[in-house]
C-alpha positions in Angstrom: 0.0 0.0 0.0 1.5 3.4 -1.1 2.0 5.9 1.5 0.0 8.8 2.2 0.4 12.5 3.1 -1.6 14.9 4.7 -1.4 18.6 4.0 -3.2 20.7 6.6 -4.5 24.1 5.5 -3.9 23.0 1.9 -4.1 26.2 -0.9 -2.8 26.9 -4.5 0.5 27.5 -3.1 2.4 25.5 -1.0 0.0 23.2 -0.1 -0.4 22.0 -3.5 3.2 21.9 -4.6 3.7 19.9 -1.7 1.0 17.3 -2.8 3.1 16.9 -6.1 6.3 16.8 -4.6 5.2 14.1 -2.6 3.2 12.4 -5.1 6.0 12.1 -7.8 7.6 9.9 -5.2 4.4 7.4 -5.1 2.2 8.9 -2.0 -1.1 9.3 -2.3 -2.8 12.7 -1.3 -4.8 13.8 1.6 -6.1 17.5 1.4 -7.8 19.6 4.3 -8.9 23.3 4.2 -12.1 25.0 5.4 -13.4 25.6 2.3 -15.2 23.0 0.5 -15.2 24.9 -3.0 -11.7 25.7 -3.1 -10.8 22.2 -1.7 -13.1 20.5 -4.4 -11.1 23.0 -6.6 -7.5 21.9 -5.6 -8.4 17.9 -5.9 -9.7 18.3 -9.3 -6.6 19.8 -10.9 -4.5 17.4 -8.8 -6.8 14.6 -9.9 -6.4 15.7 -13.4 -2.4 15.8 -13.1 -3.0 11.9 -12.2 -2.2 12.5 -8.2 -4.7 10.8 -5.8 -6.0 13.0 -3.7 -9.1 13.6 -1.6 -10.5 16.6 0.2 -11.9 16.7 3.2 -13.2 20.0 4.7 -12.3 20.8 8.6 -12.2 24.0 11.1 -8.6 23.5 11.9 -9.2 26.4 14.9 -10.9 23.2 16.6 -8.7 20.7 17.4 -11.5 19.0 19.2 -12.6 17.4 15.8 -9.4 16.5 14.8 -9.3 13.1 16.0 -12.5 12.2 13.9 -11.3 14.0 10.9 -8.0 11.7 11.2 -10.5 8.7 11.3 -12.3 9.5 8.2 -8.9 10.0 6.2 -7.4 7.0 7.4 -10.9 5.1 6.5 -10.1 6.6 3.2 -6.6 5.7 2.7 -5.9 2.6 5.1 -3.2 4.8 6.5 -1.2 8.4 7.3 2.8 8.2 6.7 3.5 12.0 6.5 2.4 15.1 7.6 2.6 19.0 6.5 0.8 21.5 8.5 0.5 25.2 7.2 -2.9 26.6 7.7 -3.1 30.7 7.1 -2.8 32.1 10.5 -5.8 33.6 11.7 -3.8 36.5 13.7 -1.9 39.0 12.0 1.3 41.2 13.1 0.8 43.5 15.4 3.4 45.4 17.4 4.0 44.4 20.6 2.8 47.4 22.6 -0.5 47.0 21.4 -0.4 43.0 21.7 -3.7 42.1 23.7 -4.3 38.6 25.2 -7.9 38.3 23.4 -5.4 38.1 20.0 -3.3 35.3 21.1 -6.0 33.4 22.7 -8.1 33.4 19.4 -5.1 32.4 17.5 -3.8 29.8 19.4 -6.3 26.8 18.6 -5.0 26.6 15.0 -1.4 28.0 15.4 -1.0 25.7 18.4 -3.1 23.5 20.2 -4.5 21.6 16.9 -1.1 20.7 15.6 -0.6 18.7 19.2 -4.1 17.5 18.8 -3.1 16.3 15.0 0.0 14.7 16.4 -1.7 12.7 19.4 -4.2 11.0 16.6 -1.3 9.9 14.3 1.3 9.0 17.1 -0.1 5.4 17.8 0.1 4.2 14.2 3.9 5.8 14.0 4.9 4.3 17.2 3.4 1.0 16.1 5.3 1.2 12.1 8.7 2.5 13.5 8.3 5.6 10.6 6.2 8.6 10.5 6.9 12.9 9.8 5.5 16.2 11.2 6.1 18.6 9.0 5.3 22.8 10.2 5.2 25.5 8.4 5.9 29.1 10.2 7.4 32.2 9.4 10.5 33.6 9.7 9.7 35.9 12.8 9.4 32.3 14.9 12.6 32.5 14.0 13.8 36.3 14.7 11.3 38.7 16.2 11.5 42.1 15.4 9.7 45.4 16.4 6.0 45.5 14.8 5.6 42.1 13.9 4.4 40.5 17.0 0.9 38.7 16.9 1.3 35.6 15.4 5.2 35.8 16.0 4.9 34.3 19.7 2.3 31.6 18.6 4.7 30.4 16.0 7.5 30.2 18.2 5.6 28.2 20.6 5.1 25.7 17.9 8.5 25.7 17.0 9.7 25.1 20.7 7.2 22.1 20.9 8.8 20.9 17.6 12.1 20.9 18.7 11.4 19.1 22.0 9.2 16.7 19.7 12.2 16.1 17.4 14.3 15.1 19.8 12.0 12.9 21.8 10.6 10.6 18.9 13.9 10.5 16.2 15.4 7.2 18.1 12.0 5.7 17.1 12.2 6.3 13.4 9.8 9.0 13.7 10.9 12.7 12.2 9.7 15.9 13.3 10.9 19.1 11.4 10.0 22.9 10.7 10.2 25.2 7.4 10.6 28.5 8.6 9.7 30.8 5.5 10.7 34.4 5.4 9.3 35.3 2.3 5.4 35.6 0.7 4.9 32.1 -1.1 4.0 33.1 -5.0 0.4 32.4 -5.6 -0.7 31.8 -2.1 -3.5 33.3 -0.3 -1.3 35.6 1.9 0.3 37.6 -1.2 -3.0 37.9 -3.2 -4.3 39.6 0.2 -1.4 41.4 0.1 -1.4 42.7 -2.9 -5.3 43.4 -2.8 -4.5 45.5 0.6 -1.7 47.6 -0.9 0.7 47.4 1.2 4.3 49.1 0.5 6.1 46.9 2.9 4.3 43.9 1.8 5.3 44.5 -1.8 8.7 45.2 -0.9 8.7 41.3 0.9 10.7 38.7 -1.6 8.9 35.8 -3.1 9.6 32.1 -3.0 8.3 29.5 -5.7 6.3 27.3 -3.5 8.0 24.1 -6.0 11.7 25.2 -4.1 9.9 25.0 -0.5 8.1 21.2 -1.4 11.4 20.5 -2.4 13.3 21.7 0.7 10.5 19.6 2.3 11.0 16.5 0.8 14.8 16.7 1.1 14.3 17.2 5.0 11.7 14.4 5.2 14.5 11.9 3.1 17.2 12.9 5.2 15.7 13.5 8.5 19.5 15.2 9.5 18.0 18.8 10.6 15.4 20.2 12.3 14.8 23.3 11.0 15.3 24.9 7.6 15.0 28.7 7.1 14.5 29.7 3.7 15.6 32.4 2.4 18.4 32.1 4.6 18.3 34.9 7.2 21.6 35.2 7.5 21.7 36.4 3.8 18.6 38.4 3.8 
């Protein structure tokens, strides 16, 4: 039986450049977004490209429902090998000063708490196989704060710190944990469209990655399993 990804908060960019990445090397495709048009969307173009994929639709801000939802895609595929989350965050930057607690408690259910609950539903079967891989997607101020762009920073990094610990817990038992940390707008996502619709000067001053480099910094992190974190582009360049 071929193995099987799932790709959590799945869109036109990443998302779906990571379901061909993945599927060029014989997995089959699990897809989950909240919304059921542009999921449907996603699966028939992937369908058409001869990937097997399915969509199934999900409020990733309740992690409560995560355990059925992991249920009805293993029903579907027999199994879960790999996993890639990178929903759009709900909370945006804000500086610091004005950071108010309502803002990281409504962001914290999909930034943070679902991942763990994701985790805790596909543990067993890892555990149980000897293999398994939790992949995160975050931005680069997880990475390196800076003034103005707190928000969502602080609920990244918590994810990150949980990743790290989680990486070094489960590796002696085949099992890989690892983080892309992307300090860039990914071409043709959601977040640079809204960017672009908004106006912003700073925003159109960010660089661009091609979502095809980041599946296939991804897939060279899943294979080798020899880091924890890749930051890309490199902030020690940017």
């Amino acid at each position: 039986m071929s193995k099987v990804i799932v790709i959590f908060g799945a869109g036109p960019g990443l998302g779906a450049s990571v379901a061909r990445r993945f599927a060029s090397e014989g997995f089959r495709v699990a897809l989950v977004a909240r919304r059921k048009d542009r999921l449907d969307a996603l699966v028939d173009q992937l369908s058409a490209e001869g990937i097997e994929a399915a969509g199934f639709t999900a409020d990733l801000s309740a992690p409560e429902e995560i355990p059925g939802l992991i249920e009805s895609i293993r029903a579907r595929f027999g199994r879960i090998d790999a996993i890639e989350y990178g929903p759009l965050p709900s909370v945006g930057f804000t500086p610091a000063a004005q950071l108010e607690p309502v803002t990281l408690v409504q962001g914290m259910p999909l930034l943070v708490l679902t991942p763990l609950a994701v985790l805790q539903a596909v543990l067993p079967e890892w555990k149980e196989r000897g293999d398994g891989a939790f992949l995160m997607t975050t931005g680069a101020t997880a990475v390196r704060p800076k003034a103005h762009a707190s928000g969502v920073g602080p609920l990244m990094a918590a994810a990150r710190n949980w990743l790290y610990s989680l990486n070094g817990e489960l590796a002696e038992s085949g099992i890989y944990a690892g983080t892309l940390s992307i300090a860039a707008f990914i071409t043709g996502s959601e977040a640079e469209r809204a960017a672009a619709a908004a106006g912003d000067p700073l925003a159109a001053a960010q660089p661009r990655v091609d979502p095809a480099n980041l599946a296939s910094l991804y897939w060279d992190m899943y294979t080798k399993r020899d880091r924890v974190e890749e930051v890309h582009p490199d902030l020690k360049t940017g």
